[in-house]
N, C-alpha and C positions, 0 to 999 in steps of 0.2 A: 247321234253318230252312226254312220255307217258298219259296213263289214271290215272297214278298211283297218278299222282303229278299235281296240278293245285297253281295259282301262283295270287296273288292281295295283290297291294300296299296300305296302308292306314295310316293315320296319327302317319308315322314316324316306322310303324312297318310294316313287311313283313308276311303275312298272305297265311300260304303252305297246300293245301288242301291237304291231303292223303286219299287212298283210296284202298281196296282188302286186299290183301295179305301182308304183312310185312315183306319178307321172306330175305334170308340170300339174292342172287340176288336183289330183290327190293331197299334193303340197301344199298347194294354199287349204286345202280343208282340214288339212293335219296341222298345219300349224297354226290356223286359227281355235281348233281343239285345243290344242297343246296352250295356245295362251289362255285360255279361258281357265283351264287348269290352275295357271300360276296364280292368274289372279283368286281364286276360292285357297289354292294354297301356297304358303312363299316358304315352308318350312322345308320341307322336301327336297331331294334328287329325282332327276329322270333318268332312268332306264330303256332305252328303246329297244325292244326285243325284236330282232329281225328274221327269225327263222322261216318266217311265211312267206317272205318275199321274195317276189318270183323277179323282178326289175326294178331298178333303180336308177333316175337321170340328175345328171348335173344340177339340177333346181334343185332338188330332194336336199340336198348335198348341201344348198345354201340355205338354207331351211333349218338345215340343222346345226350351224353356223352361228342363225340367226338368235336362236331358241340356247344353243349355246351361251353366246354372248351374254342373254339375257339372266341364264340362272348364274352365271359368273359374277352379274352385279348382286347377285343376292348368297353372294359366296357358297353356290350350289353346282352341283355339277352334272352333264351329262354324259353319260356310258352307253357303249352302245354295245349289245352281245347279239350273239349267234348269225353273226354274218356266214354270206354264202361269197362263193367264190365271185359270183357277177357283182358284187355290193363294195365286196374286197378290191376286183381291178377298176373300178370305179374312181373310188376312194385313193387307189396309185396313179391314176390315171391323172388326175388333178389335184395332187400332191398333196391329198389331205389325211391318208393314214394316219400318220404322226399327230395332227391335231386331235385326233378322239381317245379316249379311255376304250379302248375295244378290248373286248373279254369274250373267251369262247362259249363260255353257256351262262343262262341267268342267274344259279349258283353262284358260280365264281364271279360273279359280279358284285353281288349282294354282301359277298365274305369279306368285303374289301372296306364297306360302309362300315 
């Protein structure tokens, strides 16, 4: 894996640092990660820590949808923390706020499991 994607295990939840760009590329690499994940482990939650990210596009968005969807059939879930404000009107933009677990730091994420 690249710079893009950084990877630490924690109590029961999968915690996936991202980081730069967001881009239509990035997305299929990230979530080709992110499935390989699942498949080594089905026990876990993901976390996607976003504090790094400098952009984020519509793809990213269904990407994360997607990856959603998937840990939902394994009654797991995904959260997303430390968004920025460009991640955030994104997210309103295409009326997906409402659909994530967003939490403001990966703390308060974690507390929640």
């Amino acid at each position: 894996m690249d710079d893009t994607i950084k990877i630490k295990k924690t109590k029961g939840v999968i915690i996936i640092y991202l980081s730069g760009r967001l881009d239509l590329n990035s997305s299929h690499f990230i979530e080709m990660g992110i499935k390989d994940i699942l498949k080594d482990d089905k026990s876990s939650h993901i976390l996607l820590n976003l504090a790094n990210v400098d952009f984020i596009v519509s793809s990213t968005l269904h990407m994360f949808m997607t990856i959603k969807n998937e840990l939902k059939k394994m009654n797991k879930n995904l959260m997303l923390c430390n968004i920025n404000e460009q991640v955030e009107n994104v997210l309103k933009v295409v009326d997906l706020i409402n659909t994530f677990e967003i939490y403001s730091t990966e703390e308060e994420a974690l507390a929640v499991i």
